[in-house]
MIKOLTI-124368 format. One record per residue (C-alpha): residue number from 1; x, z, y. Coordinates in steps of 0.001 Angstrom, whole numbers, always signed. Layout:
residues N
atom k->NUM; c1->X; c3->Z; c2->Y
...
end
This chain:
residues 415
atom k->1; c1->+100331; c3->+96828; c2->+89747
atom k->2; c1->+103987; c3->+96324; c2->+89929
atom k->3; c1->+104887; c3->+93758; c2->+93000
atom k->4; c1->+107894; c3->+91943; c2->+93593
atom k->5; c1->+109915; c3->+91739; c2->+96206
atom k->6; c1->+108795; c3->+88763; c2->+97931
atom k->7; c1->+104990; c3->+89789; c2->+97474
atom k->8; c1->+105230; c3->+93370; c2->+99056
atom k->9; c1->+107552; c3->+91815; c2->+102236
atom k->10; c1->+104758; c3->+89637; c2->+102590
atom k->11; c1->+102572; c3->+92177; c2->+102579
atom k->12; c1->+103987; c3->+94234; c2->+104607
atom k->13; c1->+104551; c3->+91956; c2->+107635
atom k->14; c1->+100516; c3->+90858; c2->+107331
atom k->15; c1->+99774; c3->+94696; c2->+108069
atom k->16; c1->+102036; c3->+94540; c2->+111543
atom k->17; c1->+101761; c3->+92577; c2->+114512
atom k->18; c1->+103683; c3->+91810; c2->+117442
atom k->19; c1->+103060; c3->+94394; c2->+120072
atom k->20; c1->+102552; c3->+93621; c2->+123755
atom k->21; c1->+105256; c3->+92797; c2->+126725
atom k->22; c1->+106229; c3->+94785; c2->+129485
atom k->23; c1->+108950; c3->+93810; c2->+132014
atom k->24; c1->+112226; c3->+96277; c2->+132360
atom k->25; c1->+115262; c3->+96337; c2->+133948
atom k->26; c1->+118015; c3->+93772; c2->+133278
atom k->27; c1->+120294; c3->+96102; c2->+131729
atom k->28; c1->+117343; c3->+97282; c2->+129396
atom k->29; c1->+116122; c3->+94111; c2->+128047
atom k->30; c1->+119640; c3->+93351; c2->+126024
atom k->31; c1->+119240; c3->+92531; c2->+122685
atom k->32; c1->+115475; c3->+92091; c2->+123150
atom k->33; c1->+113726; c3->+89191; c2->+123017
atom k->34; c1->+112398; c3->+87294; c2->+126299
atom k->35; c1->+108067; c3->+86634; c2->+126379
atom k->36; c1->+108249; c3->+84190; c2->+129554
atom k->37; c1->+110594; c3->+81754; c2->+130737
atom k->38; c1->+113201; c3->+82744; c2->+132797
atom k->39; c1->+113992; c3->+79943; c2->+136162
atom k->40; c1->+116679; c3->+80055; c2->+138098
atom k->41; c1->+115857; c3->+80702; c2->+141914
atom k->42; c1->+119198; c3->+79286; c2->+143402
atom k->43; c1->+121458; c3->+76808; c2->+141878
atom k->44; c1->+124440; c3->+77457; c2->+140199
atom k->45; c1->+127015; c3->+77381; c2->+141532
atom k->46; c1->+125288; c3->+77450; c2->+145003
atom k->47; c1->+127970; c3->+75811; c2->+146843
atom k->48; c1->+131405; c3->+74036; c2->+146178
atom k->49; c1->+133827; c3->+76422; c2->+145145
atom k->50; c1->+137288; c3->+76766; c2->+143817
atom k->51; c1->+138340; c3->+77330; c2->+140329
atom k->52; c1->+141642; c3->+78476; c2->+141279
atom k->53; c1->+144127; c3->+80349; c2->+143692
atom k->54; c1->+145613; c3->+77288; c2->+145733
atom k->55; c1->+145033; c3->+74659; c2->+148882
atom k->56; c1->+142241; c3->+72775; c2->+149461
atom k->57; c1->+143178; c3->+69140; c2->+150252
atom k->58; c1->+142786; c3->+65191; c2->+150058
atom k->59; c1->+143800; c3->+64020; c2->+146691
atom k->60; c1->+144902; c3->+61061; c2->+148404
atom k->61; c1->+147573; c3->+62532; c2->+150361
atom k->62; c1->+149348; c3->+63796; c2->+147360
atom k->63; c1->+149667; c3->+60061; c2->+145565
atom k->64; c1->+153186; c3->+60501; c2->+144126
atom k->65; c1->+154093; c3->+63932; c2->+144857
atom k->66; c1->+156361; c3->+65466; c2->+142515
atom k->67; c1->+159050; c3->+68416; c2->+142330
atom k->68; c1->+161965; c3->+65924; c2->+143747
atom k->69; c1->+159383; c3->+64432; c2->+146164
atom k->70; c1->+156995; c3->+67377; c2->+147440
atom k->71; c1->+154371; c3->+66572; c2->+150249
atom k->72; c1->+154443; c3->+68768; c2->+153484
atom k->73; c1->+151161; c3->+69251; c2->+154516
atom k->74; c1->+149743; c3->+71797; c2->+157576
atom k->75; c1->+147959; c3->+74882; c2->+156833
atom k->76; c1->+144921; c3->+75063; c2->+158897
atom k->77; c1->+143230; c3->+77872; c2->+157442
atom k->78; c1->+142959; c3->+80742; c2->+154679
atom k->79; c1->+139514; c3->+80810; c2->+153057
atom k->80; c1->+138894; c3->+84280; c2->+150395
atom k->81; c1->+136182; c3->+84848; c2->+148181
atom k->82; c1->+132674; c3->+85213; c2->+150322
atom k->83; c1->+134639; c3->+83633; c2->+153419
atom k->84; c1->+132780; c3->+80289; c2->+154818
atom k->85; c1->+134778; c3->+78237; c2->+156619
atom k->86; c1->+133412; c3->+75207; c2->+158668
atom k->87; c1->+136757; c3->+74035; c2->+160024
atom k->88; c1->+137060; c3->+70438; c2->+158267
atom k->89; c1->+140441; c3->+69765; c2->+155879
atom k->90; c1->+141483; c3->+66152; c2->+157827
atom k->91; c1->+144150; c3->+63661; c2->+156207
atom k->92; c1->+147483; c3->+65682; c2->+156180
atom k->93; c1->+146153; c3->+69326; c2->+156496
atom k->94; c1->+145315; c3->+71755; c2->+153709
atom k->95; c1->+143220; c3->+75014; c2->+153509
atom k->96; c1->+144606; c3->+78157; c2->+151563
atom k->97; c1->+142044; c3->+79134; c2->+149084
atom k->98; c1->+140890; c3->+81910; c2->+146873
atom k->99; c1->+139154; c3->+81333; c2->+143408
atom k->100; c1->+135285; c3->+81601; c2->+143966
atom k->101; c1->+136045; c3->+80985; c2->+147728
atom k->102; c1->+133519; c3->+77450; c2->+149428
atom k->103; c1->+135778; c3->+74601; c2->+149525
atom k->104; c1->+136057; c3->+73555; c2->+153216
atom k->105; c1->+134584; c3->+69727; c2->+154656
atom k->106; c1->+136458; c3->+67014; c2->+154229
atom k->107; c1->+138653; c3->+68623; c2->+150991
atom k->108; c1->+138049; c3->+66787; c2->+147515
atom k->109; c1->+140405; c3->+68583; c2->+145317
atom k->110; c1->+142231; c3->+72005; c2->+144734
atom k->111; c1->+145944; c3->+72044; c2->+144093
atom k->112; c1->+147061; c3->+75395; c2->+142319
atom k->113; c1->+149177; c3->+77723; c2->+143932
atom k->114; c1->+151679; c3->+77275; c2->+141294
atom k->115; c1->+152280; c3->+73808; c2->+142614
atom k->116; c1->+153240; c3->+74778; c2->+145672
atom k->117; c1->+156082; c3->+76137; c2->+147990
atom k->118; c1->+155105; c3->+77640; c2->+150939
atom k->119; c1->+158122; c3->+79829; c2->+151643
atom k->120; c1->+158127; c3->+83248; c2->+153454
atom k->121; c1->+154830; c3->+81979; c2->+155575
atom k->122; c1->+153203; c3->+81428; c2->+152229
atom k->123; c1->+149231; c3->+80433; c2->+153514
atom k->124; c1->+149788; c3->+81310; c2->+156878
atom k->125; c1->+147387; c3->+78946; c2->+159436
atom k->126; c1->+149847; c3->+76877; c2->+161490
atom k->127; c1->+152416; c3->+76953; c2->+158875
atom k->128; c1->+153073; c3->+74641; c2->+156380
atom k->129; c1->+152719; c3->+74154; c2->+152242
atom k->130; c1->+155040; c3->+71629; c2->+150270
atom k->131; c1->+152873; c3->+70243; c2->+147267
atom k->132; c1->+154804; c3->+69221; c2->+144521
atom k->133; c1->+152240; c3->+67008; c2->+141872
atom k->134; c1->+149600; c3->+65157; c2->+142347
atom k->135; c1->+145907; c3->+65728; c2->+141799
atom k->136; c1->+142811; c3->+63826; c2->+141300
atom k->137; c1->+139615; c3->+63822; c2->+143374
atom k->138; c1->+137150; c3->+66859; c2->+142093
atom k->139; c1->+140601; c3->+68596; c2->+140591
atom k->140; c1->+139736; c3->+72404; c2->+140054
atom k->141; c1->+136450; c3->+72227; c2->+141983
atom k->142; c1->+133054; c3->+73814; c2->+140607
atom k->143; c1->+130491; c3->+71960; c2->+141661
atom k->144; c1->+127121; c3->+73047; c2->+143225
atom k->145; c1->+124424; c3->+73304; c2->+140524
atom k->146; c1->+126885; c3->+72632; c2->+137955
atom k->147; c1->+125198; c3->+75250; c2->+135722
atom k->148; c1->+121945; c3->+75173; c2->+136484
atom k->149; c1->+119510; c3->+73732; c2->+139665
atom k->150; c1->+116747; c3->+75652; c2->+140936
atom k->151; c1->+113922; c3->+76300; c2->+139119
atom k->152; c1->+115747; c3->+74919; c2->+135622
atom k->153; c1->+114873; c3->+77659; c2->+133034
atom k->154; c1->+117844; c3->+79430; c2->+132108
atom k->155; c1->+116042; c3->+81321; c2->+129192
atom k->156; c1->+113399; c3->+80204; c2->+126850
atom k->157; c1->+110867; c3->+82651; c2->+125568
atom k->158; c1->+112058; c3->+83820; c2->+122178
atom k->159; c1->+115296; c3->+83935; c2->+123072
atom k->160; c1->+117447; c3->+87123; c2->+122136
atom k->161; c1->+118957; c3->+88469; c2->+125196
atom k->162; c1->+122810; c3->+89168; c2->+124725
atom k->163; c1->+125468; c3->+90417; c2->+126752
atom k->164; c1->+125844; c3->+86838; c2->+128239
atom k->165; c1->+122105; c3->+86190; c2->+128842
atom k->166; c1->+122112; c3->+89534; c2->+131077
atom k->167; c1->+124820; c3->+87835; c2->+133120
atom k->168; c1->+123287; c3->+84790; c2->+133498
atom k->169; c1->+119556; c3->+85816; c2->+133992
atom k->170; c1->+121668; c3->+88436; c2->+136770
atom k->171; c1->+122892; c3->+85283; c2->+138544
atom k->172; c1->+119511; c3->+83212; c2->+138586
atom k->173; c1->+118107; c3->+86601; c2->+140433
atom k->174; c1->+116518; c3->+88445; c2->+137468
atom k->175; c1->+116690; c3->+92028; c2->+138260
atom k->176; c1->+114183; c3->+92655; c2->+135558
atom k->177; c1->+112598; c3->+90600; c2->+132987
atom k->178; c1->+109407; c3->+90641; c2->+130873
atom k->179; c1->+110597; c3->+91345; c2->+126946
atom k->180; c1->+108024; c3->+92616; c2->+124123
atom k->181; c1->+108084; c3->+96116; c2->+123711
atom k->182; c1->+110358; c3->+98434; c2->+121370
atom k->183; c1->+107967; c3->+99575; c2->+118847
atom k->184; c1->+107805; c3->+103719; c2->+118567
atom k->185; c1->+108358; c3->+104522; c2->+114903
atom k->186; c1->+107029; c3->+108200; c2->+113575
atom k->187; c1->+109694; c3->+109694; c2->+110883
atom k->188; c1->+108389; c3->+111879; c2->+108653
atom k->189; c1->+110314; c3->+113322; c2->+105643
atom k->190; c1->+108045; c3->+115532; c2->+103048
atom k->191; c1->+109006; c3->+118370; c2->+100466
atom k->192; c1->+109716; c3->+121800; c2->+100133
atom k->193; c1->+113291; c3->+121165; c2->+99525
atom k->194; c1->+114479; c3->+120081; c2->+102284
atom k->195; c1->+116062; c3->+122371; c2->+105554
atom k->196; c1->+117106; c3->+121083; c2->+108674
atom k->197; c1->+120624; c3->+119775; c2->+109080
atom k->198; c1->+121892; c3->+122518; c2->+110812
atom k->199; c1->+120808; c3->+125323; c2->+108014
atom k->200; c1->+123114; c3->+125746; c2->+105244
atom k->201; c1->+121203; c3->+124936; c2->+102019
atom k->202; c1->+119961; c3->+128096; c2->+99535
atom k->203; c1->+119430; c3->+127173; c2->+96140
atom k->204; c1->+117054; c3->+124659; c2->+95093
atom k->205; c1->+117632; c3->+123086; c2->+98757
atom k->206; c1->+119291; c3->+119976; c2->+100098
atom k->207; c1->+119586; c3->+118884; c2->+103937
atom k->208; c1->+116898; c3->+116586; c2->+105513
atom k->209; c1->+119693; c3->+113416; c2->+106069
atom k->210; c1->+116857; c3->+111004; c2->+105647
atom k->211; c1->+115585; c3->+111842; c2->+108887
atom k->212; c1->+118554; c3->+111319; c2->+110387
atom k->213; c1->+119218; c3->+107619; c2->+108385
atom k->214; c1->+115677; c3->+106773; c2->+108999
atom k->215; c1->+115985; c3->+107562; c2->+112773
atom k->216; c1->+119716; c3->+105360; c2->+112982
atom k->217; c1->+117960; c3->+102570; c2->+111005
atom k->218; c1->+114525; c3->+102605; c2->+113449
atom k->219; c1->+117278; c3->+101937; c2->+116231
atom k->220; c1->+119534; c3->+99767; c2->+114980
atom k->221; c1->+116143; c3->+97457; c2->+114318
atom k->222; c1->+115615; c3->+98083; c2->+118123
atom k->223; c1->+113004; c3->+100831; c2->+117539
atom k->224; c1->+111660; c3->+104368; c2->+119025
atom k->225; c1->+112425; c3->+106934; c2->+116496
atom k->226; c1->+109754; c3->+109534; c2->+116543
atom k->227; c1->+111213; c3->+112663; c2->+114579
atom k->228; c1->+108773; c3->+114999; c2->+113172
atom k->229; c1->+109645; c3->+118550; c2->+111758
atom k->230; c1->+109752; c3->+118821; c2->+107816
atom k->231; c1->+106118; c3->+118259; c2->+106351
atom k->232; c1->+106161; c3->+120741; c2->+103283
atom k->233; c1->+104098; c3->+120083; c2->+99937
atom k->234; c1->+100707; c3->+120655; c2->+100875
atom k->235; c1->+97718; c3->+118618; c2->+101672
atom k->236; c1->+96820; c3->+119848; c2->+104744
atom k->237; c1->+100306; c3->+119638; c2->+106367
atom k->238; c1->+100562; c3->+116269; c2->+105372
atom k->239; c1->+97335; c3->+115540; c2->+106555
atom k->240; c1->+97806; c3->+116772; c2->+110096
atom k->241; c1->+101397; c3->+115400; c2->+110489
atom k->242; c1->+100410; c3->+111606; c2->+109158
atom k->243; c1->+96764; c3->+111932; c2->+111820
atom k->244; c1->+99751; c3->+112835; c2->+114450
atom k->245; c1->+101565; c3->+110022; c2->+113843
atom k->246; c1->+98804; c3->+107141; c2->+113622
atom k->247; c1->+97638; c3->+108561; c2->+116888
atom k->248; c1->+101342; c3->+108326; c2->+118982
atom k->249; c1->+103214; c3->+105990; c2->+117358
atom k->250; c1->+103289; c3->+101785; c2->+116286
atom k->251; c1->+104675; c3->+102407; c2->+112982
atom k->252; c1->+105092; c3->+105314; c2->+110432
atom k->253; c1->+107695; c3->+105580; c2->+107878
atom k->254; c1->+107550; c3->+108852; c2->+105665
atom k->255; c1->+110350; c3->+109662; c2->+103199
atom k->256; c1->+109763; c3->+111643; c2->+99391
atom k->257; c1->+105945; c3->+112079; c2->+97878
atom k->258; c1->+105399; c3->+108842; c2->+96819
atom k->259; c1->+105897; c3->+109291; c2->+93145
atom k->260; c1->+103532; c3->+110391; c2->+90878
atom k->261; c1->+104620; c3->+114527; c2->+90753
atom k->262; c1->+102384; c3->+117288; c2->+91177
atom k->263; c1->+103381; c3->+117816; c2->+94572
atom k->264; c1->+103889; c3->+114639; c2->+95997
atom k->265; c1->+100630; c3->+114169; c2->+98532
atom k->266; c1->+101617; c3->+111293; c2->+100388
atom k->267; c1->+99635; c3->+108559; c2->+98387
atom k->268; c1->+96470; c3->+110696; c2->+98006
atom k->269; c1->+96305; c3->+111452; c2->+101590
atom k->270; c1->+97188; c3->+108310; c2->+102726
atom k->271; c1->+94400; c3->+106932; c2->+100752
atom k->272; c1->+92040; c3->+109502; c2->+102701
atom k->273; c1->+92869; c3->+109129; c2->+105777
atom k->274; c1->+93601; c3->+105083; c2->+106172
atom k->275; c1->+94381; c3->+102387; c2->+103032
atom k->276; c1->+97016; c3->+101809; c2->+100672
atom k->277; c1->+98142; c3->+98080; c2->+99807
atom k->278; c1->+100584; c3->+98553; c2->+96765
atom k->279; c1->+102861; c3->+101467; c2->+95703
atom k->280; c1->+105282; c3->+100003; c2->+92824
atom k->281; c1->+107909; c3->+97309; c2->+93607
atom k->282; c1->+110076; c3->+95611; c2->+90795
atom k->283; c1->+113372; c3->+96562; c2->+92232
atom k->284; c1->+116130; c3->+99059; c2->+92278
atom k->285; c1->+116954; c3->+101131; c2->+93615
atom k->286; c1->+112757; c3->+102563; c2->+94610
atom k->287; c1->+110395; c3->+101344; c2->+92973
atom k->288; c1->+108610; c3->+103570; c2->+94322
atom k->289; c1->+107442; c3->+102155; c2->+97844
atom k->290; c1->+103881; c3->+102204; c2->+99064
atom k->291; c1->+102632; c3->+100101; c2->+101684
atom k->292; c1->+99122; c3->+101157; c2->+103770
atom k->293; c1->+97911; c3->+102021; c2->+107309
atom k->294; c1->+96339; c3->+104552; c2->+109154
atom k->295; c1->+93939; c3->+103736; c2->+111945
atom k->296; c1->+95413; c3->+100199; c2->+112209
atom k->297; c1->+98839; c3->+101806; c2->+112358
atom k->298; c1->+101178; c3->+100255; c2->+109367
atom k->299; c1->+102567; c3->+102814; c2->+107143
atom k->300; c1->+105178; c3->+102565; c2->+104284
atom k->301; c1->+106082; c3->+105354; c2->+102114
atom k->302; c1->+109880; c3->+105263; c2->+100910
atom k->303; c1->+111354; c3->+107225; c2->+97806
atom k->304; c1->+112943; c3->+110611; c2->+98557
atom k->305; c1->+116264; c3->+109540; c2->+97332
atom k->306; c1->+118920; c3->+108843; c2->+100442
atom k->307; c1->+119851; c3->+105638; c2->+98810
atom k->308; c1->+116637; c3->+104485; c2->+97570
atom k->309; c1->+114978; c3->+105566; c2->+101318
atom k->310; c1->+118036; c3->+103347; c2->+103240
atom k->311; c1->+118103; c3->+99911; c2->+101035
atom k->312; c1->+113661; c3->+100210; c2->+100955
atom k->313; c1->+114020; c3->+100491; c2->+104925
atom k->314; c1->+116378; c3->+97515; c2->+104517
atom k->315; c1->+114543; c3->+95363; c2->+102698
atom k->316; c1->+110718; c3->+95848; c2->+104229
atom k->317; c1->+110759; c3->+97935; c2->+107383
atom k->318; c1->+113487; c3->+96592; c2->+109383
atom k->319; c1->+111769; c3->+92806; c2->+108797
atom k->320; c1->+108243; c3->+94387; c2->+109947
atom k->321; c1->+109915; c3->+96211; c2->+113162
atom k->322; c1->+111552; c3->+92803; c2->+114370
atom k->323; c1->+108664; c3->+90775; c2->+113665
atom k->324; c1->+107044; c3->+93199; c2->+116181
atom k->325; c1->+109234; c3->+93271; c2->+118910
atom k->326; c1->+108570; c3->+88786; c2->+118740
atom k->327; c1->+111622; c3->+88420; c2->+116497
atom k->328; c1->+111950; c3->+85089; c2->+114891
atom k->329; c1->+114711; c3->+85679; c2->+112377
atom k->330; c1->+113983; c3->+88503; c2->+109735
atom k->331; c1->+116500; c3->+88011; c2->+107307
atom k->332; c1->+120480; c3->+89059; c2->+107353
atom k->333; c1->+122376; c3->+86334; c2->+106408
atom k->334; c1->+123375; c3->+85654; c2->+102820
atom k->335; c1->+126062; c3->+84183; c2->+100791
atom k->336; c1->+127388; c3->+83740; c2->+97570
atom k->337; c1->+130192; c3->+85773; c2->+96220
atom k->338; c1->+132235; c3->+86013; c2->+93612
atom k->339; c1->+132341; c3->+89283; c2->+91181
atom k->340; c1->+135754; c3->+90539; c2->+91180
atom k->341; c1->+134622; c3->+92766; c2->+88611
atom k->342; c1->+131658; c3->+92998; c2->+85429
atom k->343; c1->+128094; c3->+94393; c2->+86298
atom k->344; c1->+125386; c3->+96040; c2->+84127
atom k->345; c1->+122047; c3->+95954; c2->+84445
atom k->346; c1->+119901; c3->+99001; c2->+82899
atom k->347; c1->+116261; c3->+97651; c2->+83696
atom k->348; c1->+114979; c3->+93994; c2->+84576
atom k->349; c1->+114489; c3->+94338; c2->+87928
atom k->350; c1->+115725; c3->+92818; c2->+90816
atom k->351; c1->+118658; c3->+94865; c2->+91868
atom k->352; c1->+120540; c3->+95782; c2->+95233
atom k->353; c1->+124066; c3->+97486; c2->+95009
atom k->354; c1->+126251; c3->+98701; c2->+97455
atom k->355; c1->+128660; c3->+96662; c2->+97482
atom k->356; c1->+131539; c3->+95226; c2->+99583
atom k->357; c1->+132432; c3->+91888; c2->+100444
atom k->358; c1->+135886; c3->+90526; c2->+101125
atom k->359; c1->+137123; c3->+86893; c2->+102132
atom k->360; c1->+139540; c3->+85105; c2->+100337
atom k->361; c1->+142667; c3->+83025; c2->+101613
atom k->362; c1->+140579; c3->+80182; c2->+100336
atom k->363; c1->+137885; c3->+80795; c2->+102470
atom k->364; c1->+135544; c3->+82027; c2->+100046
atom k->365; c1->+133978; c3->+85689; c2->+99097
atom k->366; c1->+134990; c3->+88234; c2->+96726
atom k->367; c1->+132374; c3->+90885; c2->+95998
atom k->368; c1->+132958; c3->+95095; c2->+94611
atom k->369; c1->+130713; c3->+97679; c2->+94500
atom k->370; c1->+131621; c3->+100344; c2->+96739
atom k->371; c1->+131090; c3->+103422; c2->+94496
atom k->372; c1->+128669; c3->+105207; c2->+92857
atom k->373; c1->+125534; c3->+103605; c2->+92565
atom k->374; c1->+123155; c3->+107032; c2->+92064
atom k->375; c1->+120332; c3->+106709; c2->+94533
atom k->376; c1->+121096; c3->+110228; c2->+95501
atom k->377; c1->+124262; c3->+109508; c2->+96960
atom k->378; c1->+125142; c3->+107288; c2->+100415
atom k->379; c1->+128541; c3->+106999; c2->+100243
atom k->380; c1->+128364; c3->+103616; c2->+98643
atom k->381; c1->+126415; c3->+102571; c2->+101015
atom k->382; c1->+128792; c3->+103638; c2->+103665
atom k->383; c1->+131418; c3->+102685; c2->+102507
atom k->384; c1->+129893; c3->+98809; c2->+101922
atom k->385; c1->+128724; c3->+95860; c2->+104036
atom k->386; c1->+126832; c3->+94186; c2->+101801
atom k->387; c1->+124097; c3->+94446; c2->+98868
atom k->388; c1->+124413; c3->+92835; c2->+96174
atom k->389; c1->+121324; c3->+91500; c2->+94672
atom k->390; c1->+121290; c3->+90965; c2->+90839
atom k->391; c1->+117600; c3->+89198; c2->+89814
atom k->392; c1->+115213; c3->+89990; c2->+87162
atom k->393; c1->+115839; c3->+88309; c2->+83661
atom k->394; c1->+119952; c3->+88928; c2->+82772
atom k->395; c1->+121443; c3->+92297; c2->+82511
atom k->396; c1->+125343; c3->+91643; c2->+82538
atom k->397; c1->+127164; c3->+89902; c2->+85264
atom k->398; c1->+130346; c3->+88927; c2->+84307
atom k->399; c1->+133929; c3->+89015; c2->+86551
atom k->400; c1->+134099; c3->+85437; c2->+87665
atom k->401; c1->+130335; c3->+84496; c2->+88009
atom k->402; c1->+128924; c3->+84163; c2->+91497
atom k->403; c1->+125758; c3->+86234; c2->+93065
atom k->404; c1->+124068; c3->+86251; c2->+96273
atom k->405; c1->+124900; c3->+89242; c2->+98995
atom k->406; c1->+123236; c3->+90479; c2->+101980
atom k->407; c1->+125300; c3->+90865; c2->+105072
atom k->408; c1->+124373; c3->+94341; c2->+106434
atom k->409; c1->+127341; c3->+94460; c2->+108994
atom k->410; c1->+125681; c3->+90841; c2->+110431
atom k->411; c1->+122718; c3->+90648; c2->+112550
atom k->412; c1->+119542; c3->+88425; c2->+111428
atom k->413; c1->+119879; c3->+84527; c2->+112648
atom k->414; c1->+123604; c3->+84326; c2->+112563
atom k->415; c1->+124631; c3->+81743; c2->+110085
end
């Protein structure tokens, strides 16, 4: 039975599940996503401190101050960044401070350096400043626990941790945190025809690139790619390489011998050695896709065609692989485009074309394919950001009409 495209993603995200936790080191955890709440263990900021180069001082003193009336005021002290000065600011006096520097007792407010005129003895204690404006009480001043108080959680479980996040879990004193773990994904490309990259091809023979896409898809999804050497057209290589894989890794992903050729053993060995869940999906490029597991392990099968094996990893394993690592979001974002350009349909079958996607000086989308469409060939997809889904049940798309398109250059959840 031929599934669609909604039934087999549904299907294949029952057959995964989301894998256990482990805690790493800051820097490790980005772009993973936090299991336990993360609390702060100091506030933030943990003291008064200045938002600017400048003097600490008493707003009131500087009621009227301006460039033709300045306020002379005594320099008691120069405060830097990590100084801590108790020496209290009285009525009259001012402190030179640094940005991030404590603001001294007694000051209220930071004037800015620009303000001021302190001549050759610029912040010199014992010397004086002339202020010229006036400034209110709490004037560029961060307050203590102006961010967040101790024990406020900073990060919620399920959160994905970005470049930010790292910061801020770094200032609440997270040197590591507890994230769910990357899932380790076994590659495995079948055939005789393939070589490795590095050997130039004889006749009849074409490079192994899938193993290479495959492996740069597995990580963009946040994976462990798990490389195996070339499995060749025969039973029992297939055999031991797929009872390798169930046994050392969370996922396996096999490229070529899923069709129905006299050499393709992936479907027939699969079918020893575990279950298979459905090997035909209405769509195009691969309809060819089987879904199945080994020892509990999931496994999906994806046509031997480059183009076929990177929009089939698009469209089911990438979903599976962050709904294992405690994703919430599993779908790019989408929007609707306009064709700059007709489209043909040659089956009824959902369809998704490399395509790419341009904004307009309206504000809205213009969508082109990208190039050739033969599943053989990746430059399209290269070359593209988008897919461009045509549905079952209308074979010509018209220049003009709109269609739906899957951001591939945005990540899941963004809107």
């Amino acid at each position: 039975m031929t599934l669609s495209v909604e039934q087999a993603r549904e299907l294949v995200l029952k057959r995964c599940h989301v894998l256990e936790t482990e805690e790493v080191p800051l820097l490790e955890a980005l772009g993973r996503v936090l299991a336990t709440d993360a609390r702060s263990d100091i506030d933030v900021a943990p003291f008064d401190n200045s938002a600017m180069d400048g003097y600490a001082v008493h707003a009131a003193d500087l009621a009227g101050a301006a460039e033709d009336a300045p306020v002379t005021l005594a320099v008691i002290s120069h405060i830097a960044a990590g100084d801590h000065s108790e020496l209290e600011v009285r009525p009259g006096q001012a402190a030179r401070i640094m940005t991030g520097a404590p603001v001294p007792p007694g000051a209220d407010a930071v004037v800015m350096v620009e303000f001021t005129d302190a001549g050759e003895a610029a912040g010199s204690t014992g010397g004086t400043v002339r202020v010229m404006r006036e400034v209110i009480v709490g004037e560029n001043i961060r307050r203590r626990a102006e961010e967040v108080s101790a024990g406020d959680v900073v990060l919620s479980a399920g959160e994905v941790i970005g470049p930010a996040a790292v910061g801020l879990l770094a200032s609440t004193g997270h040197a590591t945190v507890t994230v769910y773990r990357r899932p380790r994904v076994a590659v495995i490309s079948t055939g005789d025809e393939l070589v490795e990259v590095a050997e130039r091809p004889g006749p009849g023979k074409i490079r192994n690139s899938n193993s290479y896409s495959i492996a740069a898809q597995v990580i963009a999804a946040g994976g462990i790619p798990l490389r195996y050497a070339i499995v060749h057209d025969d039973p029992d290589a297939t055999r031991e390489a797929f009872m390798s894989a169930a046994a050392e890794a969370d996922f396996i992903v096999t490229s070529g011998g899923v069709s129905v050729g006299d050499f393709d053993y992936v479907k027939p060995v699969l079918e020893e050695l575990g279950e298979m869940e459905f090997c035909k999906v209405a769509m195009r490029p691969g309809n060819p896709q089987t879904l199945g597991s080994i020892d509990g392990v999931p496994f999906f099968g994806l046509p031997g065609n480059p183009t076929s094996t990177f929009v089939g990893f698009e469209i089911f394993v990438r979903p599976a692989l962050r709904y294992m690592q405690g994703h919430a979001k599993f779908d790019r974002p989408r929007h609707t485009a306009t064709l700059a350009h007709d489209v043909k349909k040659k089956q009824d079958r959902r369809y998704f074309l490399r395509a790419r996607l341009e904004r307009l000086d309206d504000g809205s989308f213009s969508v082109a394919l990208s190039g050739s469409q033969s599943s053989a060939l990746l430059t399209a997809a290269h070359r593209g950001n988008c897919l461009l889904v045509l549905p079952e049940g209308k074979r010509f798309f018209e220049a003009g009409s709109t269609a739906e398109v899957i951001r591939l250059d945005m990540e899941e959840g963004i809107v």
